[in-house]
N, C-alpha and C positions, 0 to 999 in steps of 0.2 A: 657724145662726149668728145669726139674727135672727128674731122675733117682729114681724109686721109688724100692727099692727094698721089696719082697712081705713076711716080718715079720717085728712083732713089734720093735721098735727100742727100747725097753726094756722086757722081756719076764713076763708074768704076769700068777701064777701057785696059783689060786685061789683052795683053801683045801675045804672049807666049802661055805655051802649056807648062806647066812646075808643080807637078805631082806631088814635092815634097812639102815647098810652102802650102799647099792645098791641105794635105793634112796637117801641117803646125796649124792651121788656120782655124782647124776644128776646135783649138783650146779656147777661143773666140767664140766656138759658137754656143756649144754644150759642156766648157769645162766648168769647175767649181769658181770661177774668177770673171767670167764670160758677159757676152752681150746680155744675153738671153737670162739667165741667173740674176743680172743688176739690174735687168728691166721689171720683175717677176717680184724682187727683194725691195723695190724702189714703189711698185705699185699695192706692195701690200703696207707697206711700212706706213703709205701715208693716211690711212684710217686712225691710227693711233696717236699720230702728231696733233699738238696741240692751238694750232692757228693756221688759220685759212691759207696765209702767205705761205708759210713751210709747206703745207700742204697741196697749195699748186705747184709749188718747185718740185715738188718730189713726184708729182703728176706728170709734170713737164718732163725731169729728165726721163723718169721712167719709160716714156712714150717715144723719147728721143733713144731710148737704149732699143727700142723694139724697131726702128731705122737703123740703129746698127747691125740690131742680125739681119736684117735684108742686104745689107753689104756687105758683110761676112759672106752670107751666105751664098750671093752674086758672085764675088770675089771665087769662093770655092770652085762654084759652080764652070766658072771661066776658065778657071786652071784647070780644070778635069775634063773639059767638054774634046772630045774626039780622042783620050786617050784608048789605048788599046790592055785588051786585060795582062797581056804582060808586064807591059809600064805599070799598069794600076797594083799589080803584085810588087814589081819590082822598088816600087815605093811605099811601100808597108800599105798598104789600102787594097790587100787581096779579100780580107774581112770584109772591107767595105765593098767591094763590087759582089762576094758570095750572097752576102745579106739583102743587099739594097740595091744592087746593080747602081743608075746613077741615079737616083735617089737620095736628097738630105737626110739626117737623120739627126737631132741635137746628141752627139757625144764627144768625148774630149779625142786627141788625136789617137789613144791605145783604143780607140771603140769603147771607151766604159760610158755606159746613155747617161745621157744629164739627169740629173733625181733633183726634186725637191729637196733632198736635205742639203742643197748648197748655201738654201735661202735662209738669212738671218732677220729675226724683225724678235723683237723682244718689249715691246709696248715700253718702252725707255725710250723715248727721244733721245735723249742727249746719246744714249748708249748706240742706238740705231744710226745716228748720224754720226758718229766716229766710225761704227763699222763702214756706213758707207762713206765718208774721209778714203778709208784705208781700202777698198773695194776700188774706186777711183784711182788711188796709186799703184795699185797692184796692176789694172789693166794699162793702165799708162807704160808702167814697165813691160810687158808682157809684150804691148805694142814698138815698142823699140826694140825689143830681142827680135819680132820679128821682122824690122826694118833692116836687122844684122843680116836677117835669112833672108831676104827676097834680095831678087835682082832684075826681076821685069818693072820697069818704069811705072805703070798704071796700077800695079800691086803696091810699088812703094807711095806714090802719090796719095791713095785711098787711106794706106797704115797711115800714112804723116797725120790727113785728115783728123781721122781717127783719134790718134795720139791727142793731137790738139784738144778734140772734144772731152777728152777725159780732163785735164788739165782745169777747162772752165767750168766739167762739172765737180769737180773738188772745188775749185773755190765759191761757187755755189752752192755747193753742201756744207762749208766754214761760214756764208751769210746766214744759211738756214738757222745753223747750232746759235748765231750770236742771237737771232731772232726768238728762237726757241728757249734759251737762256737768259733770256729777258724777261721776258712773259712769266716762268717761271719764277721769277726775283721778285715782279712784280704781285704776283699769286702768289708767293711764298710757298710756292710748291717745289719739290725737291725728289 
């Protein structure tokens, strides 16, 4: 199904250690709003869509959202790499090194693990692609908050990335709904 070629699909050149952005990071990776969530909610969603087209785009992004937790995830992993467990407490991630020493783990930045119940799919197209519309903007926002909060250059470069790709999968998910609301019209199905 996929052709995974073995680098990130954006290159992520973390300068400094930032313990704190590393945990805000985590809402990216395992929160209810997250990579990993919209990848998970994107790939289940598209068995119930009603045309081929909708249903590669939603293949597509979904696929594209599973390259983004690898750069979360890199990202993370860069900012934490050589810290020491004092730092790693003194920036609320003393859980995180108890648990997992350095070890990923999908959860949001308080430690609560990512659950399946984040994921929305309710066999509605039309309903499913508004959630994800609005899934799309939330990360989008999420991703500028934390353009507020970094200050290492190749952190910020990666969020802009980032941000961007939400941006074009929103208006991707606004082609899918016109597509899917056509076909519907056309069917007179509702």
């Amino acid at each position: 199904m996929w052709i995974y070629e073995k680098k990130l699909q954006y290159p992520v050149k973390i300068v400094s250690c930032d313990l704190k952005l590393a945990r805000y990071l985590f809402t990216q990776y395992g929160g209810p709003d997250g990579e990993l969530s919209a990848a998970i909610r994107y790939l289940n969603q598209r068995y119930t869509i009603p045309t081929n087209e909708a249903k590669a785009l939603l293949t597509d992004i979904g696929t594209e959202e599973l390259a983004h937790v690898e750069i979360i995830t890199t990202m993370i992993y860069q900012l934490t790499e050589g810290a020491t467990v004092e730092q790693l407490e003194a920036a609320g991630l003393g859980t995180f090194y108890a648990i997992r020493n350095g070890a990923l783990f999908p959860a949001d930045p308080n430690g609560v693990p990512w659950t399946a119940a984040y994921i929305q799919a309710h066999a509605d197209p039309v309903a499913d692609l508004h959630e994800d519309m609005a899934a799309e903007q939330k990360a989008r926002a999420t991703y500028e908050h934390l353009l507020n909060l970094a200050e290492d250059p190749g952190a910020k470069d990666a969020l802009r990335f980032l941000r961007e790709r939400e941006v074009v999968h929103f208006q991707r998910f606004g082609e899918a709904l016109r597509i899917v609301q056509e076909y519907q019209q056309a069917k007179k199905v509702y």
